[in-house]
C-alpha positions as CSV (number, residue, x, y, z in Angstrom):
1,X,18.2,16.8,0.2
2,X,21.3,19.6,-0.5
3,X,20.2,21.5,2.5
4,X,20.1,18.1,4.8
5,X,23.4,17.0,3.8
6,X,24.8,20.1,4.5
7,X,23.7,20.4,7.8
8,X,25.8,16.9,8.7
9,X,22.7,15.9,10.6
10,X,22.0,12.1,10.0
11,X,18.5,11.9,10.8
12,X,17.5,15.0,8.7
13,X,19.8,13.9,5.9
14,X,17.7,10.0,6.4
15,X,14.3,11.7,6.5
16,X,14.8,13.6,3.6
17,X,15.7,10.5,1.5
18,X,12.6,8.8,3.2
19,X,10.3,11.6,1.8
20,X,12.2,12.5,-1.3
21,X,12.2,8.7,-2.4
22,X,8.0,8.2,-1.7
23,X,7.4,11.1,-4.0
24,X,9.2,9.8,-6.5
25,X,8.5,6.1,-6.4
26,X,4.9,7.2,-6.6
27,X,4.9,9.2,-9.7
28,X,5.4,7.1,-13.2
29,X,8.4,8.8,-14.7
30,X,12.2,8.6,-14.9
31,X,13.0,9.0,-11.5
32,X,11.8,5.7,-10.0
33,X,14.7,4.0,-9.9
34,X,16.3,7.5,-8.1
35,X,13.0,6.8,-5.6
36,X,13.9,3.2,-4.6
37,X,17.5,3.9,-4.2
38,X,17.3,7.0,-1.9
39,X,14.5,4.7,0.1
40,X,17.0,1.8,0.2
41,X,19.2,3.9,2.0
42,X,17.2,5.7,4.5
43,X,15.8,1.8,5.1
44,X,19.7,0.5,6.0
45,X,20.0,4.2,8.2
46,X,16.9,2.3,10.1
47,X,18.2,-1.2,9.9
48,X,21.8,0.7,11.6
49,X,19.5,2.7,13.9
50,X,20.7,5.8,12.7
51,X,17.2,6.0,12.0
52,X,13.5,5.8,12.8
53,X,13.3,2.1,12.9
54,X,9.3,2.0,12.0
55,X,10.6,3.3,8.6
56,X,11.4,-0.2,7.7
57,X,8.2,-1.3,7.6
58,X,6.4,2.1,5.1
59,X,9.4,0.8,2.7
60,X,9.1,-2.5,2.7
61,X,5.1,-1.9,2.0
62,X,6.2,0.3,-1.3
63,X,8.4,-1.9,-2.0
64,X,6.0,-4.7,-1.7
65,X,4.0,-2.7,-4.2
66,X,6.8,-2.4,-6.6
67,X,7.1,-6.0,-7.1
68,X,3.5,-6.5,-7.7
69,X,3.7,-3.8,-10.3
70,X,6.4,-5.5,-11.7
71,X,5.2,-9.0,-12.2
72,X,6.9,-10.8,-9.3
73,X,3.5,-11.5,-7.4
74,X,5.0,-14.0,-5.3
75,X,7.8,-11.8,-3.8
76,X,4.8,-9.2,-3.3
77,X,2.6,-11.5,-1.8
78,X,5.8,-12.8,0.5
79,X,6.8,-8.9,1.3
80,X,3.6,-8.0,2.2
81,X,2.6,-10.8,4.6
82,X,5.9,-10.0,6.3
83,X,5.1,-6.2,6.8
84,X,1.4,-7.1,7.5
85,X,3.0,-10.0,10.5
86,X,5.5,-7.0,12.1
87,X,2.9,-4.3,12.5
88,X,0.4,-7.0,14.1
89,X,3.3,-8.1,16.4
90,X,4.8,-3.7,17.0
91,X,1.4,-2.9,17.2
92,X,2.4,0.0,15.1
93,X,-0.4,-0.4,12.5
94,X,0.6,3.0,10.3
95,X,1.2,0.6,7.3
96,X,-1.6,-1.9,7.7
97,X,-4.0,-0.5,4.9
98,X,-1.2,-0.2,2.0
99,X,0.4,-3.3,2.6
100,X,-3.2,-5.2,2.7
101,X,-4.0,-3.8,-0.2
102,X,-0.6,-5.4,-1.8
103,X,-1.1,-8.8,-0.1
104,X,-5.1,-8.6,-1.7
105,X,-4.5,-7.1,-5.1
106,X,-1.5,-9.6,-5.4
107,X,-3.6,-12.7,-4.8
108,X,-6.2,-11.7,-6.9
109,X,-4.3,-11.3,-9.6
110,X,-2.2,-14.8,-9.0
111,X,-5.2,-16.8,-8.4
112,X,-3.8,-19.5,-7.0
113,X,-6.8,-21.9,-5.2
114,X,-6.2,-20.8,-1.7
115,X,-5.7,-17.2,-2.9
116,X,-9.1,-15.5,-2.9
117,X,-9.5,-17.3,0.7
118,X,-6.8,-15.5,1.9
119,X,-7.6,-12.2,0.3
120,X,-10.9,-12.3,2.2
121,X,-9.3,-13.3,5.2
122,X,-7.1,-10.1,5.2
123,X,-9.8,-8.2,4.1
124,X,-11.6,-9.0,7.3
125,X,-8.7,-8.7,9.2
126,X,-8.0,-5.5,8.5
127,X,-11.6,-4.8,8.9
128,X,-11.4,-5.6,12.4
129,X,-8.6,-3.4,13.5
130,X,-10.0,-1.1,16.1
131,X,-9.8,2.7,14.6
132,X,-11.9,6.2,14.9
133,X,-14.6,5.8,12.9
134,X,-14.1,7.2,9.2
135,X,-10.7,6.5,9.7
136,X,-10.2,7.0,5.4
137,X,-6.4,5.1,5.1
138,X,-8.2,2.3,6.0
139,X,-11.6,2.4,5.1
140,X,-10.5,3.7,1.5
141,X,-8.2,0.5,0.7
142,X,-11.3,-1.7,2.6
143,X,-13.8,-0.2,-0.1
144,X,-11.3,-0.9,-3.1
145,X,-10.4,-4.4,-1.8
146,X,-13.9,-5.4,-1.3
147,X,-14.9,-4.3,-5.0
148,X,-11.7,-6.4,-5.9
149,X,-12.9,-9.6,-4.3
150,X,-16.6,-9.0,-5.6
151,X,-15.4,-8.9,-9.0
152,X,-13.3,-12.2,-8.4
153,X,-15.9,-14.1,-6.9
154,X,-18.2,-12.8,-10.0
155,X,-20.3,-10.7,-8.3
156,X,-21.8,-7.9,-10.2
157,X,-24.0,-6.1,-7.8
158,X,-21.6,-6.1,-5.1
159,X,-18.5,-4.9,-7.0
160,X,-20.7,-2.1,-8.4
161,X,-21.6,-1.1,-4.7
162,X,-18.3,-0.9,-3.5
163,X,-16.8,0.4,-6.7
164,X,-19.6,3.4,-6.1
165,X,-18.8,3.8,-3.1
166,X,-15.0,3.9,-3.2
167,X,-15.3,6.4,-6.0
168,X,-17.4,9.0,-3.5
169,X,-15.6,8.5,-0.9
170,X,-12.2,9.6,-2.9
171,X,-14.2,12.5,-4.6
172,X,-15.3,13.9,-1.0
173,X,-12.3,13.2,0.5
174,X,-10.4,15.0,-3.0
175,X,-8.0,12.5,-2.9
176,X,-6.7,12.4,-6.1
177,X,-4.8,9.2,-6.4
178,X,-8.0,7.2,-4.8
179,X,-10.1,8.5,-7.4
180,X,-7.5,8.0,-10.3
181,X,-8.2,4.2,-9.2
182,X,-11.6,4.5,-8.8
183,X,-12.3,5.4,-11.9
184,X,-10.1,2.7,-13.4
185,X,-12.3,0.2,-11.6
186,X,-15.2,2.0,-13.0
187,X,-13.9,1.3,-16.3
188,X,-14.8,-2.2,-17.2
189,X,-18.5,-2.9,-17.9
190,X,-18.2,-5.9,-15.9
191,X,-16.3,-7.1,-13.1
């Protein structure tokens, strides 16, 4: 951060905000609120187009996550949609896994009646997004999801598949915050 704002460059100074802030919006400690600030304002840099412009979108999807996090599953589920709607529309899908995996998690957990309709719908949507095959940053969040939904529609057997499967796919891939959540799903007894 010193070294960008020294060199009175604004898109180094804006990217190094960007990746300063993800790093520490992801890590539970006292520098969260720091995170979300620097990320607010490399998003107005983009919003100004001083600034990558596709930024918007990875921010709003954290951001997303941050309200979910914090209880406010409505302006999650809202958040999300909205990010989930502009990459569909861009066609720049970079964001599309994460902010799913908001949008499902969030309606699961509010359990509204059309709710675990919708979570399946985006599920499959999501499914159906042309990639390389073993493309992880979505198959990853697809495995997770799909255990998710299993265990809300009271499915044993299936949640434990997915779950199994998420959890080995992390462990190959050695991707530590995927298995950190796989083995909280692994947890309960039962779904």
């Amino acid at each position: 951060m010193q070294i960008a704002k020294r060199c009175s460059e604004d898109f180094a100074l804006h990217s190094a905000q960007l990746a300063r802030g993800l790093v520490l919006v992801s890590v539970e400690n006292s520098h969260r609120e720091q995170g979300f600030e620097l990320l607010e304002k490399a998003r107005s840099a983009a919003i100004g187009e001083r600034f990558n412009l596709t930024t918007v979108l990875t921010i709003d999807a954290v951001t997303a996550a941050e309200r979910a996090r914090r209880g406010d599953l409505d302006g999650a589920i809202e958040l999300a949609r909205r990010v989930i709607a502009e990459q569909f529309e861009s066609g720049a899908a970079r964001d599309l896994g994460p902010a799913t995996s908001v949008l499902v998690e969030s309606l699961l957990r509010r359990r509204r009646a059309p709710d675990i309709d919708e979570a399946r719908s985006a599920i499959e949507t999501l499914a159906a997004v042309p990639t390389d095959p073993g493309f992880v940053f979505h198959e990853l969040p697809l495995l997770r999801m799909r255990a998710l939904l299993a265990s809300a529609d009271g499915e044993a057997e299936r949640y434990r598949t997915y779950a199994d499967r998420y959890r080995v796919t992390a462990q190959s891939l050695q991707f530590d915050g995927h298995l950190a959540s796989a083995r909280r799903l692994a947890a309960p007894a039962d779904p």
